[in-house]
N, C-alpha and C positions, 0 to 999 in steps of 0.2 A: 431309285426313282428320284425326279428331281422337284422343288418346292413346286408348286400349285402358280400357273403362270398370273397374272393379275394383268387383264385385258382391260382395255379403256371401251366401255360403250359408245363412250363419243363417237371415235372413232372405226364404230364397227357395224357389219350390215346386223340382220336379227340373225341372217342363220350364223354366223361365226359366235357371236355372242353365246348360242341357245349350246351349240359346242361346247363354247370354256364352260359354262357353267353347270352342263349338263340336265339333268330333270330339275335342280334349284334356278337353272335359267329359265326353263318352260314356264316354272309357277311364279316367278318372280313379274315376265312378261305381260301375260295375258294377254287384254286383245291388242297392244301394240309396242315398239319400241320402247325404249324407257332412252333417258339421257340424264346426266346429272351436272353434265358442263364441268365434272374435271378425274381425273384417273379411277379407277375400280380402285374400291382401300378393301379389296379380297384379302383375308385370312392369313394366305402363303403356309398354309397345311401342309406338314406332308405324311402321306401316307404311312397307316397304322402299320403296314406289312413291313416300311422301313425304321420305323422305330422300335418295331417287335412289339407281341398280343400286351394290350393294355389289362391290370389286373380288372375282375367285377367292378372296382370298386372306383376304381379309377374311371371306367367304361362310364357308371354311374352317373360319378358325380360332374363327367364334362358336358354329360348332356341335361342336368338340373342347370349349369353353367346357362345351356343355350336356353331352356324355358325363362330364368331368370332376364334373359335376352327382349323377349316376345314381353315379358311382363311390363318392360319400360315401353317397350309399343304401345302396350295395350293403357299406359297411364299418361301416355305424350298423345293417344285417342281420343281420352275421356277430357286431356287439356283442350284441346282442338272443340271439341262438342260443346263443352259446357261453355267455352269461349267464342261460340260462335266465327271459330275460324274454319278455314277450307283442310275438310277429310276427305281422301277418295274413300268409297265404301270399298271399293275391291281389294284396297289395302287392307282394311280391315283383317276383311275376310281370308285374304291371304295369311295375314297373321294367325287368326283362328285356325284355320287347317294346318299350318304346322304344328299349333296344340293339339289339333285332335288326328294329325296323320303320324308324328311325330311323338311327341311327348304320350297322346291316350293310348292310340295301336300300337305303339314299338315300343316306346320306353317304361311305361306302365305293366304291358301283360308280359316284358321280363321282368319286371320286382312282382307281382303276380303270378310267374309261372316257376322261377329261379330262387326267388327269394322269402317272398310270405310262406310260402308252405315248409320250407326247412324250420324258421320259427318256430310255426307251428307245430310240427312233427317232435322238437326238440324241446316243447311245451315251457318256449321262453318271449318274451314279449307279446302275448297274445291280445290282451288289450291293447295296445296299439296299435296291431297287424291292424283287427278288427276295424279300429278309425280309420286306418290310412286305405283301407279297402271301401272305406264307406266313403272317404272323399272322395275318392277314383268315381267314384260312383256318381258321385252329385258333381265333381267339374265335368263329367263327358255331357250334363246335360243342361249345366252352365253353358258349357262352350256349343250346345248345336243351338242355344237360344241367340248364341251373339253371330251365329255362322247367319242364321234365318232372319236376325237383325240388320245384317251389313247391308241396306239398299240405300238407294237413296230417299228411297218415297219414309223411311224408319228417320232418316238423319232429318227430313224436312218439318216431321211433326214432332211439335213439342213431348208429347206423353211418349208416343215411342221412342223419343229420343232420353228422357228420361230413364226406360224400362233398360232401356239398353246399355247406361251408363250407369246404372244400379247392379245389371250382371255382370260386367266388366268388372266392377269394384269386389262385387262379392266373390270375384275368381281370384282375385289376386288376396284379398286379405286370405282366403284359405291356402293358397299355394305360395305363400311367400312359409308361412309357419311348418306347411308340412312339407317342403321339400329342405327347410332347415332341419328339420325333426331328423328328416331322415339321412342328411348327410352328417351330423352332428355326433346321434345316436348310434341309428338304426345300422347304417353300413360298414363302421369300426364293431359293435355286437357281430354282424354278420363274417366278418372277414374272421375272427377267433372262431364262429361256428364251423366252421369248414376244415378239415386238413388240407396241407399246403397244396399238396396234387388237386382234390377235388377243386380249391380254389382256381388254380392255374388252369384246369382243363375246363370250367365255365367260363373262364377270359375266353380263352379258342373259341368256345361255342360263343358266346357276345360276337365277338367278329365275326365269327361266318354267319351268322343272320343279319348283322348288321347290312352285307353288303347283296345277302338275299332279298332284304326285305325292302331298303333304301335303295338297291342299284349300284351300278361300281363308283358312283362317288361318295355313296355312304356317308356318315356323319359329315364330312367333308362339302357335300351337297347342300344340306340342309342351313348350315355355318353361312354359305354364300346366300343364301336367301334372305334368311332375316338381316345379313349388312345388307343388301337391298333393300329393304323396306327399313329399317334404320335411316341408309343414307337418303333415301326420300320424305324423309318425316322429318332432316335434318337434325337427328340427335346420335350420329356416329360418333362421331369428334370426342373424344372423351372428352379434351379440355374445357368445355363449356358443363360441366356438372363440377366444375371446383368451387370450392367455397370461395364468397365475395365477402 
């Protein structure tokens, strides 16, 4: 297969667009066009099937990569609010759904389904399953507070504009620590728990949900999303996060 095409919205109607992009064009859309006034800075991914099954661990840690992603969203949000500058809400909330479509339903209930219970079974790490299972718990209901936030009638009043940039913050200060915990720790522990087969044959299984659950663009999809709403928040560009 060949890299991942990098279409220009400029140049493109919605349904060519809603095509390259697949279901991360649909969500990215909404109720109309987008344009950014200069090329798609897409990904150029290419498929997992051509680089062969990435290990657990690997699988893992590219999709913490991508919440790490949403996280700067979510802190270039709270700049924009507390700064009295112009947010769409619907951005917002797009970014919240890829936490709770993304990150809460898929990438969570496999370390929940695949991972915390081997742990457990092998009565190692179990205080910290515990926590990380309790934060799961408390950011799904972090995040439907900032899903239920994202209007505009929340962004116009002061107080719920406050409430809402208080749960913002309290997401990220938990999820910046525990998704280090767990790429640090928790997934080099896990990768020695397994023999090499067992290992290798839950890679297979990660991919093939991955593209049950996400659609045939799979991880891939979801990638092109949040660089949409990156490059309309204008913080793609790496080069503007270097030191001055």
């Amino acid at each position: 297969m060949k890299e991942l095409d990098r279409p220009s919205p400029v140049n493109m109607d919605r349904r060519r667009f809603l095509m390259s992009a697949g279901a991360g064009g649909a969500a990215l859309l909404g109720a109309g066009t987008l344009a950014w006034g200069r090329p798609w800075p897409g990904p150029g991914l290419r498929a997992a099937s051509e680089l062969g099954v990435m290990s657990p661990n690997e699988d893992l840690m590219q999709e913490h990569a991508l919440l790490s992603r949403v996280l700067l969203i979510y802190e270039e949000a709270i700049r924009r609010l507390e700064g009295g500058k112009a947010l769409d809400p619907g951005l917002l909330m797009r970014a919240a759904r890829v936490i709770r479509d993304f990150t809460e339903d898929y990438h969570e209930k496999d370390e929940e389904t695949y991972v915390f219970p081997r742990f457990r079974k092998a009565g190692q790490q179990t205080e910290l399953v515990a926590v990380l299972l309790e934060q799961h718990k408390a950011g799904r209901a972090v995040t439907e507070a900032i899903l239920s936030s994202s209007t505009g009638q929340v962004f116009a009043d002061s107080a719920g504009r406050k409430r809402l940039i208080a749960a913002i913050r309290s997401f990220i200060r938990m999820y910046r620590p525990h998704a280090a915990r767990e790429g640090s720790f928790l997934f080099p522990a896990f990768r020695n728990l397994l023999p090499p087969a067992e290992f290798d044959d839950l890679g297979a299984m990660f991919e093939k949900k991955e593209h049950e659950i996400l659609g045939s663009e799979g991880f891939e999809g979801q990638v092109q999303v949040v660089a949409g709403l990156e490059w309309q928040l204008g913080i793609y560009d790496l080069a503007q996060f270097m030191p001055k």
